[in-house]
N, C-alpha and C positions, 0 to 999 in steps of 0.2 A: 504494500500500500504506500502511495505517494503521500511524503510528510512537505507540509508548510510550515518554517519556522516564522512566527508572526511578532507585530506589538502592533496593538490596536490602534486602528487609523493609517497606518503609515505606507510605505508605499507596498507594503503587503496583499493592501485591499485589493488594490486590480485583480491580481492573481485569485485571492480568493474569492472575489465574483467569478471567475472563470471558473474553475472546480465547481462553483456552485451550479453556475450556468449549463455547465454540461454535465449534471451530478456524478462527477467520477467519484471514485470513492479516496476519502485523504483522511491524514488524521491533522491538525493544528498545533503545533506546538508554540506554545509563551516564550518568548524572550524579553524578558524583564528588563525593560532598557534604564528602569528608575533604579535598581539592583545592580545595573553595569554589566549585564548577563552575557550581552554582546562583547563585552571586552573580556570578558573570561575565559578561560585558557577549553572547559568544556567548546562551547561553541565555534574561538578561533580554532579547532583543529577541524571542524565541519570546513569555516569560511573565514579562511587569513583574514581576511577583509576587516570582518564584524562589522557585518552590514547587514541590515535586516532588506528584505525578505532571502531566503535561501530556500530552493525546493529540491527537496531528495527524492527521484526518481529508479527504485533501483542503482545503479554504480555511479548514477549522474547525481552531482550537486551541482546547480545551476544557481548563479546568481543575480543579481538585475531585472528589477522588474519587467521592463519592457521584454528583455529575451526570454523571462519565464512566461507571459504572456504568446508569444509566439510560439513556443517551442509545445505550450499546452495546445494552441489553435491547430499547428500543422499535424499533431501527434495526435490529439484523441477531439476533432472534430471533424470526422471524415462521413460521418452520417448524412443523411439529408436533409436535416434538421437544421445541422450546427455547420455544414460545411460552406457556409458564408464568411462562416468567421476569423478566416484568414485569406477568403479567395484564392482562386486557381494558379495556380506559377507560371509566371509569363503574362497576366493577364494584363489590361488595366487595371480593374481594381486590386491588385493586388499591388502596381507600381504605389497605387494611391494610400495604401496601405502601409507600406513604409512612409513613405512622405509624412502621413501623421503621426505614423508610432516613434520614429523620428523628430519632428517637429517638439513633439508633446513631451516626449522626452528629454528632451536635447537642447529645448530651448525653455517651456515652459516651467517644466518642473526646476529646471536646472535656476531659474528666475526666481521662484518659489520659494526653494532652498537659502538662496540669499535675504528673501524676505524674513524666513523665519529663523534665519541664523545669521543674519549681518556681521555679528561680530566674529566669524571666521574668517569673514572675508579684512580684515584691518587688524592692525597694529596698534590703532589709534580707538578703543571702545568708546570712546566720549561721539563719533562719528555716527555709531552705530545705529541711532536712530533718524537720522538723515540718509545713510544709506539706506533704511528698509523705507522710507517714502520713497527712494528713487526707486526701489525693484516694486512697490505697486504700483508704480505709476507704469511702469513696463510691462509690469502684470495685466494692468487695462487694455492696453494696445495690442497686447495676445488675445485677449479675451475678447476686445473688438473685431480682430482677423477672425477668429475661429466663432464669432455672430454672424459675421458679415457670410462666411463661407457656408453655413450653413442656412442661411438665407436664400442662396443659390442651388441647393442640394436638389437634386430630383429626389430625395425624399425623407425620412423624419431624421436621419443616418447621416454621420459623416461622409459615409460611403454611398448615400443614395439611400433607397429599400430597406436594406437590411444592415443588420446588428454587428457590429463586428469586436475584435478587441480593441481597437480604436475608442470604441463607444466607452468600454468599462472603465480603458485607463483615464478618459477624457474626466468621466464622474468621478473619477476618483480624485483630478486633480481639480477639478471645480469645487466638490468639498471642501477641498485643502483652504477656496477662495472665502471661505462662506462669514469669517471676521472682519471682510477688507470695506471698507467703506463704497464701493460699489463690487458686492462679488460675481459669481457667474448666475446665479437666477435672478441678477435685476437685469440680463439683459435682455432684448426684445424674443430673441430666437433659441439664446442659450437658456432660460429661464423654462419654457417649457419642454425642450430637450431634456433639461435637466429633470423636472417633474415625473417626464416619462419615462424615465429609464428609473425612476427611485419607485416605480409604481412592479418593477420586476421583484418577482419574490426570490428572484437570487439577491439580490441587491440586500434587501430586507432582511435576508436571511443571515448573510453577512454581518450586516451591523449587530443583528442579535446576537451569534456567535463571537464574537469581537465584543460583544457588552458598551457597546456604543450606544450613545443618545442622543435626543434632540437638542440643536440642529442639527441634522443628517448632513444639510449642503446650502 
C-alpha cells in the first residue's frame, strides 16, 4: 500500500486529493512539523531533503508535489473515468498540462513561499514585512492570469471539460491565498472555480482527514 507522508495543509494536499480522487488505497502518515519531525534523523533517511510531502510507492520514494501528482495521474488513472487527468502523450492537452503544473508550481507556489516565509529570503528580518507585501502583490497578478485564462477556457477546467491534476494542485494553492486581502475566490472566474471543485467529496474528504477547518479556501 502507497504511504503519504503528510502535515496538514501543506503542499501534501494536492497529492492527497489525488489518492482520494481516484480512491486508490494509501495509508497517511503525520509529520509533525511543530515537533521538527521532518528534520529528524527517522524521516531524513526516507527524504534527505525533509520536505514534506514524500510518497512511498513500493521501492519509489518520490518527492515534490507536483511530480507526485503526475506520477499518481500517469500511473493509476488509466481508467475511463480518470484518464483525463493527465491526458494522452503527445497531445495538446497534455502540452497544456505541463504549462500549468509548471507555471503553478514554479512560479506561483514558489511566490507563495516567499509570502509566507519572507524572512528566508533576507539577511535583513526588519525587511520582512515589506517583502511579503511585495510577493502578494505578485500573488495578484498570478491570480489575475490564471482568472483571466480561465475566462477563456472552453470549459469549467483549466484544461477545458475536464478535471485534471492541474485542477487539484490549482485548489490547493488558492487555499494557501485565502488570508491575503484579495484571495482566489474574490475573483470573478476563480471564485466559483474554486466553489466547484470544494463541492468534490474528495476534496472534503481530504480536509476531514487532515483535520482541517473553516476557511477551506
Amino acid at each position: 500500500m502507497m504511504q503519504l507522508y503528510f502535515s496538514p495543509g501543506t503542499a501534501s494536499l494536492a497529492p492527497h486529493f489525488l489518492l482520494e480522487e481516484l480512491s486508490l488505497p494509501f495509508e497517511l502518515v503525520l509529520v509533525d512539523t511543530d515537533k521538527k519531525e521532518h528534520q529528524q534523523e527517522a524521516y531524513l533517511k526516507l527524504n534527505p531533503k525533509g520536505k514534506i510531502p514524500l510518497l512511498v510507492d513500493g521501492d519509489l520514494y518520490l518527492t515534490e508535489s507536483a511530480a507526485i501528482c503526475l506520477y499518481l495521474a500517469d500511473n493509476y488513472a488509466k481508467d475511463t473515468e480518470h484518464q483525463h487527468f493527465s491526458a494522452a502523450l503527445g497531445s495538446g492537452s497534455r502540452a497544456h498540462l505541463y504549462k500549468w503544473m509548471l507555471y503553478l508550481s514554479n512560479t506561483l507556489q514558489a511566490e507563495l513561499m516567499t509570502y509566507f516565509y519572507p524572512e528566508r529570503q533576507l539577511e535583513a528580518p526588519e525587511l520582512a514585512a515589506q517583502l511579503k507585501t511585495s510577493a502578494e502583490n505578485r500573488v495578484a497578478g498570478m491570480l489575475n492570469f490564471i482568472d483571466d485564462s480561465l475566462s477563456k477556457s472552453e470549459g469549467e477546467f483549466l484544461l477545458g471539460e475536464h478535471l485534471s491534476v492541474a485542477d487539484l494542485f490549482m485548489f490547493m494553492l488558492g487555499r494557501w491565498t485565502r488570508g491575503m486581502h484579495k484571495p482566489a475566490r474574490a475573483y470573478p472566474h476563480l471564485g466559483p472555480y474554486m466553489d466547484n471543485l470544494y463541492q468534490r467529496s474528495s476534496i472534503q474528504r481530504a480536509f476531514k482527514n487532515e483535520g482541517l477547518s473553516a476557511p477551506f479556501y
